[in-house]
MDTraj code that builds the backbone (N, CA, C; nanometers):
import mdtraj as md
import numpy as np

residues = "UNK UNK UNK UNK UNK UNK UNK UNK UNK UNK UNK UNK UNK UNK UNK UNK UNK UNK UNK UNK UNK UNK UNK UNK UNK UNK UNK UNK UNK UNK UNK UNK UNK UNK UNK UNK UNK UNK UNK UNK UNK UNK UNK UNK UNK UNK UNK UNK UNK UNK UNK UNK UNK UNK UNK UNK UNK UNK UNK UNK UNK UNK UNK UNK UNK UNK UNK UNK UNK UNK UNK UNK UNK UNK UNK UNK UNK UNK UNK UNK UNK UNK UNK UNK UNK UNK UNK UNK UNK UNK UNK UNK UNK UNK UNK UNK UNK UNK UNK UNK UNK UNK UNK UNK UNK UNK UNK UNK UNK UNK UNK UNK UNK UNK UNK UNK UNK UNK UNK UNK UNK UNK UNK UNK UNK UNK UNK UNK UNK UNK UNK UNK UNK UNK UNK UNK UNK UNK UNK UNK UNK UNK UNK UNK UNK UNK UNK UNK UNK UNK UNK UNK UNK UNK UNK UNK UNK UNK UNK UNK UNK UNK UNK UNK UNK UNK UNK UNK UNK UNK UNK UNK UNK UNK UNK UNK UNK UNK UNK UNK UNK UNK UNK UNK UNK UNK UNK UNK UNK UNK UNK UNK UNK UNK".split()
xyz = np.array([
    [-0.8817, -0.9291, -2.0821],
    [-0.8599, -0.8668, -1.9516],
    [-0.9481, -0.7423, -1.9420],
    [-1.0697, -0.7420, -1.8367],
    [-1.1096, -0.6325, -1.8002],
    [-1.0897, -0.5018, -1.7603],
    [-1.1170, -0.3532, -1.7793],
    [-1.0905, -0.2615, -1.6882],
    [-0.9906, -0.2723, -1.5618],
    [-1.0667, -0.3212, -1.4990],
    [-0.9977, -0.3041, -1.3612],
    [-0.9286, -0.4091, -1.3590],
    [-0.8862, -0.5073, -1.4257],
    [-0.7596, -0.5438, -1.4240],
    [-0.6133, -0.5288, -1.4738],
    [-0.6986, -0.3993, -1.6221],
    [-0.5516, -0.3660, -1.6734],
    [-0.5282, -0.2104, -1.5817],
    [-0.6078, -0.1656, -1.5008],
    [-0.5951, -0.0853, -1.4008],
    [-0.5010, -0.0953, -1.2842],
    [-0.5278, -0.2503, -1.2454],
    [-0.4088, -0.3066, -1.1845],
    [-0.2737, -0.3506, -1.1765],
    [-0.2653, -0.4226, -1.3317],
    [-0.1893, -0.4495, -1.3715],
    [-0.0548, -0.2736, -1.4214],
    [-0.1453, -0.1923, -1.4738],
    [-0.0887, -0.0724, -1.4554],
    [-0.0220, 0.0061, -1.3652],
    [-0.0838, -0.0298, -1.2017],
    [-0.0799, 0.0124, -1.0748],
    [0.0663, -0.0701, -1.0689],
    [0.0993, -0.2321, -1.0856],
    [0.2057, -0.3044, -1.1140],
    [0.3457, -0.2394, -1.2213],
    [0.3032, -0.1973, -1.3326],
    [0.3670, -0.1394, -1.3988],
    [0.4532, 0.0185, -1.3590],
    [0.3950, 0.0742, -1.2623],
    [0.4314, 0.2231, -1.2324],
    [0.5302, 0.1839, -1.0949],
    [0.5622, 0.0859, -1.0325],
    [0.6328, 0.0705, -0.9598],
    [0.7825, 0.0739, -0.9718],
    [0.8397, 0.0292, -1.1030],
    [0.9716, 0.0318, -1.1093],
    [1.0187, 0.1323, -1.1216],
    [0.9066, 0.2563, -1.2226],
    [0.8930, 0.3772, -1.2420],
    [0.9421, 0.4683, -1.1309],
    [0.8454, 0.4376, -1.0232],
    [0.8427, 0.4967, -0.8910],
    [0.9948, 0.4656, -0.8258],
    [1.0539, 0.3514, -0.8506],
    [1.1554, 0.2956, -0.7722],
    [1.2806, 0.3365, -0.8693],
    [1.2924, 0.3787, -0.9694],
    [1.3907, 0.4750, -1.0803],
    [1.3572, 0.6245, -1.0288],
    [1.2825, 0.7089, -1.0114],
    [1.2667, 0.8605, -0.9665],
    [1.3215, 0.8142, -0.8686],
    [1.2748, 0.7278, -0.7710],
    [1.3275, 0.7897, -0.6027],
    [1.4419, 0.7442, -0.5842],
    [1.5431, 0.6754, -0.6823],
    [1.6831, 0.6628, -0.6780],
    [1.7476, 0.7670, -0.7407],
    [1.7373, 0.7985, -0.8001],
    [1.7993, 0.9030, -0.8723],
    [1.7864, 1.1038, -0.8181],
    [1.8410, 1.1298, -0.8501],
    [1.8338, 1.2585, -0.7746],
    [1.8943, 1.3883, -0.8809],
    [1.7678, 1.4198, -0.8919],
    [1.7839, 1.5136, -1.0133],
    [1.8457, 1.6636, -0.9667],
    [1.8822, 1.6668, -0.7998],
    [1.9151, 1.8019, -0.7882],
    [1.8588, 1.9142, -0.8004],
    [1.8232, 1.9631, -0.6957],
    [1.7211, 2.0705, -0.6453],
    [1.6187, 2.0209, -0.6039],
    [1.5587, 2.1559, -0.5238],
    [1.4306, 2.1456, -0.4804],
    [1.3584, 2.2534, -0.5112],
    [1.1979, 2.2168, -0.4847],
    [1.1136, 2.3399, -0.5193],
    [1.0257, 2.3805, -0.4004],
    [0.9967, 2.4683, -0.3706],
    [0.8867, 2.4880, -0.3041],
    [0.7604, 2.4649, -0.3051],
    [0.6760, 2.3927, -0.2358],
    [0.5239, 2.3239, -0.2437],
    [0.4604, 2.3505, -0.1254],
    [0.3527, 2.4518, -0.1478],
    [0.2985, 2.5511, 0.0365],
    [0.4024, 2.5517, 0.0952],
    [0.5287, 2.6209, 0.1159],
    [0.5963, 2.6692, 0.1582],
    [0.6859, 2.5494, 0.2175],
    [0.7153, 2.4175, 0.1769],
    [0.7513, 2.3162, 0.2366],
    [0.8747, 2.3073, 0.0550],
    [0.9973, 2.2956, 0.1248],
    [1.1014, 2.2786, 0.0432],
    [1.0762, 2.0722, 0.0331],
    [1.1085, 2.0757, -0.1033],
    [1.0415, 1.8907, -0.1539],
    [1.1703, 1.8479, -0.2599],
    [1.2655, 1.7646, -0.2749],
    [1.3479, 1.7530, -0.3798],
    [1.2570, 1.6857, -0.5133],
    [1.3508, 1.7580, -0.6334],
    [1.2282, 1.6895, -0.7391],
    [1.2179, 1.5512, -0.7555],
    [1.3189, 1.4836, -0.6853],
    [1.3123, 1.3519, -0.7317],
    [1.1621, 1.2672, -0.6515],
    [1.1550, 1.3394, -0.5146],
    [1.0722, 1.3154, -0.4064],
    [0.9497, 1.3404, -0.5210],
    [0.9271, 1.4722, -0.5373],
    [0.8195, 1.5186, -0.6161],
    [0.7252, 1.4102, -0.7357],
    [0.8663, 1.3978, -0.7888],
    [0.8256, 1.3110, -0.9081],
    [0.7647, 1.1977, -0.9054],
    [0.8223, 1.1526, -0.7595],
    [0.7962, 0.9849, -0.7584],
    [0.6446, 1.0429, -0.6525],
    [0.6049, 1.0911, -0.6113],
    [0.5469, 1.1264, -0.5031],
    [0.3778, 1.0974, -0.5982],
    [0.4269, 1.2149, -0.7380],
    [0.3093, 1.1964, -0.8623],
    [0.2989, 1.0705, -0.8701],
    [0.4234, 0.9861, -0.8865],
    [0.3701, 0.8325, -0.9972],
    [0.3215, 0.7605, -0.8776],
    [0.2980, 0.7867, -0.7140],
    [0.2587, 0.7036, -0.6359],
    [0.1263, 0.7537, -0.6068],
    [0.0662, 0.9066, -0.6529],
    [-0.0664, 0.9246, -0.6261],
    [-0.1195, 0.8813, -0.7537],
    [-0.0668, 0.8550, -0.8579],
    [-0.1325, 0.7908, -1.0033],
    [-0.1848, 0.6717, -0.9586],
    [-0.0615, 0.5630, -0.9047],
    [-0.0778, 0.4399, -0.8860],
    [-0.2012, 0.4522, -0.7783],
    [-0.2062, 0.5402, -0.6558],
    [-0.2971, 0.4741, -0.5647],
    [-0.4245, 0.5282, -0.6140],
    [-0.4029, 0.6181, -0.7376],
    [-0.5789, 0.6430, -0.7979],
    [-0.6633, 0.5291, -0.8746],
    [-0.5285, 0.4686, -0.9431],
    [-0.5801, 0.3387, -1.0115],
    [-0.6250, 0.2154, -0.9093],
    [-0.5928, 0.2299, -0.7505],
    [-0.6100, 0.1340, -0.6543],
    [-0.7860, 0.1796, -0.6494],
    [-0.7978, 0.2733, -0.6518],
    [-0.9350, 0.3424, -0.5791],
    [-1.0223, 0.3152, -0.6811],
    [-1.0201, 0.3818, -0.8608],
    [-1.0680, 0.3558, -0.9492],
    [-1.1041, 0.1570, -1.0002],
    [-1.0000, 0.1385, -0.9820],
    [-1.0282, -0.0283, -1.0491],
    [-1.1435, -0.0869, -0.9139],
    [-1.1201, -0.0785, -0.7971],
    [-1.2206, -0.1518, -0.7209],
    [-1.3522, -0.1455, -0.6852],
    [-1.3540, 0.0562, -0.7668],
    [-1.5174, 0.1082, -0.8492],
    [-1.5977, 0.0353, -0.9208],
    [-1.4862, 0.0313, -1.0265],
    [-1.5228, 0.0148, -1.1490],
    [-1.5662, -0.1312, -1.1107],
    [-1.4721, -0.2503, -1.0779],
    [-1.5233, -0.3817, -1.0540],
    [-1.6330, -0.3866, -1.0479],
    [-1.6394, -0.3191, -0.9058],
    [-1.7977, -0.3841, -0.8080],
    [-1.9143, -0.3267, -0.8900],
    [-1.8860, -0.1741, -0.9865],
    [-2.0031, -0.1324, -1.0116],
    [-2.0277, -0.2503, -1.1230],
    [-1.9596, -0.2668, -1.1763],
    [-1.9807, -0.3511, -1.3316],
    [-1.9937, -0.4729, -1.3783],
    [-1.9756, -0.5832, -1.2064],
    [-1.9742, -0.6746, -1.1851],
    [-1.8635, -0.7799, -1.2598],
    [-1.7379, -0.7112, -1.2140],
    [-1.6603, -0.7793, -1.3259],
    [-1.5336, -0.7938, -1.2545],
    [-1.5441, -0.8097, -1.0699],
    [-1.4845, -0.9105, -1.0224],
    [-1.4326, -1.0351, -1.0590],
    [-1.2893, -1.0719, -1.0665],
    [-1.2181, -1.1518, -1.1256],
    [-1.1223, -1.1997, -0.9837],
    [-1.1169, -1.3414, -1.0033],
    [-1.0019, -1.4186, -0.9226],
    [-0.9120, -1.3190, -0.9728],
    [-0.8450, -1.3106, -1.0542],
    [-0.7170, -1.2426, -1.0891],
    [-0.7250, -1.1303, -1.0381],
    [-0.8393, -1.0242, -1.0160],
    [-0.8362, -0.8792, -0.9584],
    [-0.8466, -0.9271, -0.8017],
    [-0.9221, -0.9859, -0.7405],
    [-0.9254, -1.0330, -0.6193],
    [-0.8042, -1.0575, -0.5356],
    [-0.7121, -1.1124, -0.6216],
    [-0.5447, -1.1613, -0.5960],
    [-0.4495, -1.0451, -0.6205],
    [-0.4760, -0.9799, -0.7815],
    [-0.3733, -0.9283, -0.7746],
    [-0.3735, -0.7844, -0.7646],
    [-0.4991, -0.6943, -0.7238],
    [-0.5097, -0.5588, -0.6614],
    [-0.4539, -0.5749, -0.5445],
    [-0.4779, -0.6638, -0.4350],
    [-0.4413, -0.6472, -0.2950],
    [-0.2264, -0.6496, -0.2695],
    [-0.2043, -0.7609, -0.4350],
    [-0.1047, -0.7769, -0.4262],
    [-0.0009, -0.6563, -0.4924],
    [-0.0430, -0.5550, -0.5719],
    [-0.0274, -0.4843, -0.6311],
    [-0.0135, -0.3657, -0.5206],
    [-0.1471, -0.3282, -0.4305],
    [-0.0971, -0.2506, -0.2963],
    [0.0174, -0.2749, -0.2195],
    [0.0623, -0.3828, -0.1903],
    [0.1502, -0.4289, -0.0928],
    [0.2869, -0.4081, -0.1782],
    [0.2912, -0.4176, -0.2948],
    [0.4490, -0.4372, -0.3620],
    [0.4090, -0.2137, -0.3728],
    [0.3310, -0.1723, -0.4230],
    [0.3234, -0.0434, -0.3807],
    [0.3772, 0.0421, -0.2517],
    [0.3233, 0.0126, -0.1587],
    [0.3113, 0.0676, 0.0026],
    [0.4655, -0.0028, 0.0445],
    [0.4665, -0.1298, 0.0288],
    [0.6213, -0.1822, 0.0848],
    [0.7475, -0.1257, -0.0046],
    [0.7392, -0.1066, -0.1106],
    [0.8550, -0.0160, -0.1704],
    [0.8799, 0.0655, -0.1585],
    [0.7591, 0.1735, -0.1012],
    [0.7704, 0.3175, -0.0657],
    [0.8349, 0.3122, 0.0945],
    [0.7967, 0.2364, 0.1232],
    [0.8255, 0.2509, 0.3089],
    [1.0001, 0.1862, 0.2845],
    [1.0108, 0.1022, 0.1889],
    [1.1764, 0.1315, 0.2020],
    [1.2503, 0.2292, 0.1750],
    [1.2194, 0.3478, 0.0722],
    [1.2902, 0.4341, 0.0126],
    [1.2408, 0.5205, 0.1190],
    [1.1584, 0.5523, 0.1747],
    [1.1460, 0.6235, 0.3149],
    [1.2438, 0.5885, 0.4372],
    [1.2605, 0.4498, 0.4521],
    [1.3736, 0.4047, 0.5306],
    [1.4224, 0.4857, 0.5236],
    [1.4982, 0.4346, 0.4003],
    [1.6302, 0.4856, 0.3474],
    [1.6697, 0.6206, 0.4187],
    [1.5537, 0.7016, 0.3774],
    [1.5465, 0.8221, 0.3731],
    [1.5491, 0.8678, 0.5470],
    [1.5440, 0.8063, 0.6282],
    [1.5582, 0.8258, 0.7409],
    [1.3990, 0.9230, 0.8005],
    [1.2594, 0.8913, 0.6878],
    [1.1889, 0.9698, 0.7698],
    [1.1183, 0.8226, 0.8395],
    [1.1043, 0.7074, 0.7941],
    [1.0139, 0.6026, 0.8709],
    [1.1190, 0.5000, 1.0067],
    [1.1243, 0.4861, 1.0985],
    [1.1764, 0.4098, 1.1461],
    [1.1972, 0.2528, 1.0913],
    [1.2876, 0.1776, 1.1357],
    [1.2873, 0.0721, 1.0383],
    [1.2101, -0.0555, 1.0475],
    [1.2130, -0.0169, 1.2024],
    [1.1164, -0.1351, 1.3133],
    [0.9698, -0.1578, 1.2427],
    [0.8916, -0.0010, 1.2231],
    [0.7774, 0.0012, 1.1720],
    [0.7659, -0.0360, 1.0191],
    [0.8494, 0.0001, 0.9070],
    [0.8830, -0.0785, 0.8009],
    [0.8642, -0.2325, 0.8112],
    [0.9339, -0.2687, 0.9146],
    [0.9783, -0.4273, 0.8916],
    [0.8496, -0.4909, 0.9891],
    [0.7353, -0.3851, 1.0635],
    [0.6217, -0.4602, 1.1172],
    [0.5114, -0.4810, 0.9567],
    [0.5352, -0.3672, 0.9228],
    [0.4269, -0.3367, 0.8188],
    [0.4553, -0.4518, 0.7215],
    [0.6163, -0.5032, 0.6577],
    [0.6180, -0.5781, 0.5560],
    [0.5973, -0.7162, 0.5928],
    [0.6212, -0.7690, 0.7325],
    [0.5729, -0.9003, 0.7755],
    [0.4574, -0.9500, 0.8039],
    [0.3772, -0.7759, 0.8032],
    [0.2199, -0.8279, 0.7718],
    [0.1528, -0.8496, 0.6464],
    [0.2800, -0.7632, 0.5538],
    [0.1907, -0.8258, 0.4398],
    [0.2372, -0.9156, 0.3791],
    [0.3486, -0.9965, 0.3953],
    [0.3819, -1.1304, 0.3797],
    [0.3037, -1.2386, 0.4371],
    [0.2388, -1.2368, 0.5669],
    [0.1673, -1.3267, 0.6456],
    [0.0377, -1.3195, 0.5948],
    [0.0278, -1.2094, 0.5443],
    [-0.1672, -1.2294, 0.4793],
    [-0.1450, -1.3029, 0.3140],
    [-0.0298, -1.2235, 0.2535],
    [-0.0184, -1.2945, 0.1433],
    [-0.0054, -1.4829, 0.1160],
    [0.0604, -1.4994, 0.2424],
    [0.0439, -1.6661, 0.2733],
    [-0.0440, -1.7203, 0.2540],
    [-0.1292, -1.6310, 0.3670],
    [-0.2339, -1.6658, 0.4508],
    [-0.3474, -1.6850, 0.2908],
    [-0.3531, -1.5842, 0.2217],
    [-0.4542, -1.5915, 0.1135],
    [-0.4010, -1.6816, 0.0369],
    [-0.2780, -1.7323, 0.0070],
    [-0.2427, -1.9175, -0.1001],
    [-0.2992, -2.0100, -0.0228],
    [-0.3116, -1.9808, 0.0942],
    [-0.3295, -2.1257, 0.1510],
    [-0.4929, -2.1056, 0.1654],
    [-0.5437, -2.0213, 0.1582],
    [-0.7029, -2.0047, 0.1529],
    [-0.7435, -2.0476, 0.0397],
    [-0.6741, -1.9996, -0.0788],
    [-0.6732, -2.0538, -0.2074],
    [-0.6681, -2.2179, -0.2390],
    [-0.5785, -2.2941, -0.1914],
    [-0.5114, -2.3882, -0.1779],
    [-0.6591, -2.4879, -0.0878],
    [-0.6633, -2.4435, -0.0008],
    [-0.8032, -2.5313, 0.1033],
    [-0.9341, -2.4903, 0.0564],
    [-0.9729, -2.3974, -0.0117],
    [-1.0553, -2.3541, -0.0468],
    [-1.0864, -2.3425, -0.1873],
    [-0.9948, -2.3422, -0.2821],
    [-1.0141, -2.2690, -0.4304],
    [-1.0809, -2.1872, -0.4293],
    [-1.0978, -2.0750, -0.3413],
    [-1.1635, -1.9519, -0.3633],
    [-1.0381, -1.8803, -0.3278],
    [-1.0509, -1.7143, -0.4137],
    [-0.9252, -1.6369, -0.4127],
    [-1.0270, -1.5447, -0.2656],
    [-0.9382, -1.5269, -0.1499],
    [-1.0077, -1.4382, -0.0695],
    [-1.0095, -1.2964, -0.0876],
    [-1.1234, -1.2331, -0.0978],
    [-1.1288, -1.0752, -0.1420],
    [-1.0717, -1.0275, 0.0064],
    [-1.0399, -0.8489, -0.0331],
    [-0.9770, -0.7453, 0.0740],
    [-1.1011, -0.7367, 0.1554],
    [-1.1151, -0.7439, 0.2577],
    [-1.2304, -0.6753, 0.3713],
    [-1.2010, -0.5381, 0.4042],
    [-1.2515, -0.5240, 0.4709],
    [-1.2893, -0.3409, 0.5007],
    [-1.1424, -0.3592, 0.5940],
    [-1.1336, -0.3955, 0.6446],
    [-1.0285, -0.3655, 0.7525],
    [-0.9049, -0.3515, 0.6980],
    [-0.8853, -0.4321, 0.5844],
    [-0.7777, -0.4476, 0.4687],
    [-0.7286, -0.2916, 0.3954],
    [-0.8744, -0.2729, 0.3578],
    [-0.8607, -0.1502, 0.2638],
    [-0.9099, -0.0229, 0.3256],
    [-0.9338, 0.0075, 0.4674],
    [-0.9152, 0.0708, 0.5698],
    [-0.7360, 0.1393, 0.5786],
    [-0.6847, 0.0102, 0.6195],
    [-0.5306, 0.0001, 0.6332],
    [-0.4784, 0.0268, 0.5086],
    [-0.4823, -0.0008, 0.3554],
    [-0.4584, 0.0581, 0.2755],
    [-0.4394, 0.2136, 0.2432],
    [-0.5790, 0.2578, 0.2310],
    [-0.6160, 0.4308, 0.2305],
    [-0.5264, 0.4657, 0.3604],
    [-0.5229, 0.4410, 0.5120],
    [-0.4198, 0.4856, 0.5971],
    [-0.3015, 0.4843, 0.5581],
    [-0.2484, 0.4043, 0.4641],
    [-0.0890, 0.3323, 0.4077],
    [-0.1153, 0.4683, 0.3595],
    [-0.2142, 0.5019, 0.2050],
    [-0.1446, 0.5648, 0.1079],
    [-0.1299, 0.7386, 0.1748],
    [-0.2506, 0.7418, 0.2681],
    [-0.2014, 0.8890, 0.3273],
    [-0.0742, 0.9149, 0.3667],
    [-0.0456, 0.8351, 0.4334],
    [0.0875, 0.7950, 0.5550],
    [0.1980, 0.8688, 0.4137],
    [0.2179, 0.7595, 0.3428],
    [0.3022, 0.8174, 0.2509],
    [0.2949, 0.8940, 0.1499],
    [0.1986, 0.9378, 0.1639],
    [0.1936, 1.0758, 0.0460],
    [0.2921, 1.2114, 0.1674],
    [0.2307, 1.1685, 0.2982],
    [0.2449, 1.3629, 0.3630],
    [0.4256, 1.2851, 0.4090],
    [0.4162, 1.1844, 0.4329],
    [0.5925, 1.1591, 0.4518],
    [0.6625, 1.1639, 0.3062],
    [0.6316, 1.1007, 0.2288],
    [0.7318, 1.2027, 0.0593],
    [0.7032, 1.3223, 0.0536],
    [0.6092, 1.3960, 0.0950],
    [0.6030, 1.5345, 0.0668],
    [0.6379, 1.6282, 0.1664],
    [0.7242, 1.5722, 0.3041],
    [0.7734, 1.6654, 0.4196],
    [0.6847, 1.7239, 0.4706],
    [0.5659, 1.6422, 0.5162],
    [0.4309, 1.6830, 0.5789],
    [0.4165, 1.8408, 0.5229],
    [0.4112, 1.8442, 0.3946],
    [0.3786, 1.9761, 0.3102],
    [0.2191, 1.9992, 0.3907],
    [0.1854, 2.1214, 0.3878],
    [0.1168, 2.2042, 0.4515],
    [0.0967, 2.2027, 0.6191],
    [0.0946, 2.0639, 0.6901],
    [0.1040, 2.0753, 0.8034],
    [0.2173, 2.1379, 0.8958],
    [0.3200, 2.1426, 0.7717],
    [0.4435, 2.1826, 0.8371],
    [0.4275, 2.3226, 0.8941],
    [0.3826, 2.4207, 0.8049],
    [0.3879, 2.5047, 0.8371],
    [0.2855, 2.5863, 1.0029],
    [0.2036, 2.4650, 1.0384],
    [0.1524, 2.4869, 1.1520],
    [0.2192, 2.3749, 1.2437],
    [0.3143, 2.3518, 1.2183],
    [0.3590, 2.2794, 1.3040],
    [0.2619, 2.1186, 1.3543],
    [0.2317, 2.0731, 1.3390],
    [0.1380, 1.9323, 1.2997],
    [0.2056, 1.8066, 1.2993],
    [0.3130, 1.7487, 1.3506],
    [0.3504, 1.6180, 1.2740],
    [0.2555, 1.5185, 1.2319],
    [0.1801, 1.5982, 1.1201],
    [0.0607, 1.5147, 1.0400],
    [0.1334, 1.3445, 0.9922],
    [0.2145, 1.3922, 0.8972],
    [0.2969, 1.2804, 0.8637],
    [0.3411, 1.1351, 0.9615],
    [0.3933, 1.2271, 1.0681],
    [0.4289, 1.1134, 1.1552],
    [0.2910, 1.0433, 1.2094],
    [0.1879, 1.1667, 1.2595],
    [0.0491, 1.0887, 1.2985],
    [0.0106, 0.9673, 1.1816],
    [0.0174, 1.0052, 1.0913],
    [-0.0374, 0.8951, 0.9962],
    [-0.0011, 0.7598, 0.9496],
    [0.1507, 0.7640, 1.0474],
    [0.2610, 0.7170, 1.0127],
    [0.1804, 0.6229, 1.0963],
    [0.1826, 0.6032, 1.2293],
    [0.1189, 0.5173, 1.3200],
    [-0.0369, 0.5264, 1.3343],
    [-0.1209, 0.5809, 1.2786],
    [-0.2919, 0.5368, 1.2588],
    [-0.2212, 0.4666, 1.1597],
    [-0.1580, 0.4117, 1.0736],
    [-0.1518, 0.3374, 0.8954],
    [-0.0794, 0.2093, 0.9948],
    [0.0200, 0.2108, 1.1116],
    [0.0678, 0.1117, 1.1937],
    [-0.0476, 0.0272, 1.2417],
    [-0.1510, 0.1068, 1.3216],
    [-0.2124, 0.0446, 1.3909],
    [-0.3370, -0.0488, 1.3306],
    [-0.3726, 0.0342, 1.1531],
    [-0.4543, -0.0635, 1.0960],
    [-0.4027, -0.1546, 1.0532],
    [-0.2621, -0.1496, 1.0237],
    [-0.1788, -0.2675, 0.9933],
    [-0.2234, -0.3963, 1.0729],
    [-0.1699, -0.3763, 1.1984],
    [-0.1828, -0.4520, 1.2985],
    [-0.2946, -0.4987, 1.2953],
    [-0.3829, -0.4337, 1.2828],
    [-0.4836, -0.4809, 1.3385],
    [-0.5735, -0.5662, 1.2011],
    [-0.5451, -0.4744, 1.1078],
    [-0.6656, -0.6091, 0.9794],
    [-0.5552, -0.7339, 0.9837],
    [-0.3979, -0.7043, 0.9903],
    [-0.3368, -0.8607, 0.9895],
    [-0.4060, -0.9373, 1.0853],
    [-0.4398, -0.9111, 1.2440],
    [-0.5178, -0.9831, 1.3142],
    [-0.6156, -1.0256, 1.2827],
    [-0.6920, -0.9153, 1.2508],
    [-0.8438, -0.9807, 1.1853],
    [-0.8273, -1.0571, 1.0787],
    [-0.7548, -1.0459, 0.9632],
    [-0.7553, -1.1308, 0.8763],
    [-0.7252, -1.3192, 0.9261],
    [-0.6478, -1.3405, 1.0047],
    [-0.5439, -1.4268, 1.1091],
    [-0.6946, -1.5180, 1.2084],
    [-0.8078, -1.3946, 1.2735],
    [-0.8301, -1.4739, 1.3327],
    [-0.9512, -1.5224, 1.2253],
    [-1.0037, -1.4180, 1.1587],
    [-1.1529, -1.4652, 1.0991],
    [-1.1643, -1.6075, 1.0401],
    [-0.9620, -1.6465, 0.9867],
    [-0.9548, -1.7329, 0.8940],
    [-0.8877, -1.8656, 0.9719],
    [-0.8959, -1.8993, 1.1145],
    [-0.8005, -1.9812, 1.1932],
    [-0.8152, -2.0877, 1.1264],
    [-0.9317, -2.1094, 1.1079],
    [-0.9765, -2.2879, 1.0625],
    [-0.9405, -2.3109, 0.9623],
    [-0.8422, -2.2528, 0.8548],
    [-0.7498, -2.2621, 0.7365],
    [-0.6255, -2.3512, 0.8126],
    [-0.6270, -2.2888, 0.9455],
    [-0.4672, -2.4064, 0.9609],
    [-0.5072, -2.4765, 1.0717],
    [-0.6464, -2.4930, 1.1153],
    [-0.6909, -2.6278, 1.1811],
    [-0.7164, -2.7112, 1.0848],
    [-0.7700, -2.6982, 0.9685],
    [-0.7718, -2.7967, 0.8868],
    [-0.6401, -2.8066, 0.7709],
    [-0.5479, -2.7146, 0.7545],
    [-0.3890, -2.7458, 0.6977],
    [-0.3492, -2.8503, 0.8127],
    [-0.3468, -2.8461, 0.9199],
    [-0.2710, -2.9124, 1.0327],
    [-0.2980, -3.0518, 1.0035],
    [-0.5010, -3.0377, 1.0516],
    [-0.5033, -3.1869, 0.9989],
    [-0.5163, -3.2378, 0.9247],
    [-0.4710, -3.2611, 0.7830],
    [-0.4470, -3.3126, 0.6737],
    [-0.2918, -3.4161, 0.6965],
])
top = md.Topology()
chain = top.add_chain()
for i, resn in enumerate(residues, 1):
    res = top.add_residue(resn, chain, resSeq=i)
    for name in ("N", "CA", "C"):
        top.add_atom(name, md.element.get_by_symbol(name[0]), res)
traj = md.Trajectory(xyz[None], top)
């Protein structure tokens, strides 16, 4: 297993991590630029900018080194989505994301995840992330860094940075699921006719 796949596979590994801090509640908070943050928020907030460094680093390292793999192709994109969709539940939870937008964001990445078996499946090629993909990604991971961190620094000028990011990270949603949906139609003109 290459670099950037045990990069990924790592990015996989820090999730349960992430999903143990943000259950638990260690009691208290600290101050971060003048924005009160509970440590549990804090903690998990670190293991989700670790994970999305290893998102950024492994897809470097790939392309520079030529060591693109079906398996990184499949399971970085899949590794974002079990990332970004776990966080947007414990945000639920948390009453800063609405639930509507949660439950748009996770049915898009269920429908692309389909959408790429069955590309697999008609094709035997694993389909790589396009720009529009990993556009909507980097929007995801902002979105939830400044919403776990109580839009730390914007707060204090008053900014609902957080919430802005909340919907630019909606709207690329929407929109690479489309693009992904239409670029690839002829996957279920030819599933159909079989």
């Amino acid at each position: 297993m290459n670099l950037p796949n045990k990069l990924t596979v790592f990015r996989i590994i820090l999730i349960p991590f992430f999903i143990i801090v943000m259950s638990l509640s260690f009691g208290g908070s600290v101050m971060v630029l003048g924005t009160s943050i509970s440590i549990s928020r804090l903690l998990g907030t670190l293991i989700f900018v670790v994970a999305s460094l290893t998102d950024v680093m492994d897809g470097k390292i790939a392309r520079k080194n030529h060591l693109i793999t079906n398996f990184g192709k499949f399971a970085d994109p899949l590794a974002d989505k079990m990332l970004m969709t776990t966080a947007f539940f414990f945000l639920v939870a948390a009453h800063t994301v609405p639930a509507w937008v949660a439950a748009i964001i996770a049915c898009r990445e269920l429908a692309v995840t389909g959408l790429r078996l069955i590309i697999v499946e008609s094709d035997g090629e694993v389909f790589a992330a396009q720009l529009p993909g990993k556009i909507k990604t980097v929007s995801q991971m902002f979105a939830i860094f400044f919403l776990l961190m109580n839009n730390v620094i914007f707060d204090l000028i008053n900014i609902p940075m957080d919430q802005i990011l909340l919907y630019v990270c909606l709207f690329f949603t929407i929109y690479s699921g489309a693009d992904y949906f239409i670029k690839n139609s002829h996957v279920f003109a030819d599933s159909f006719g079989k």
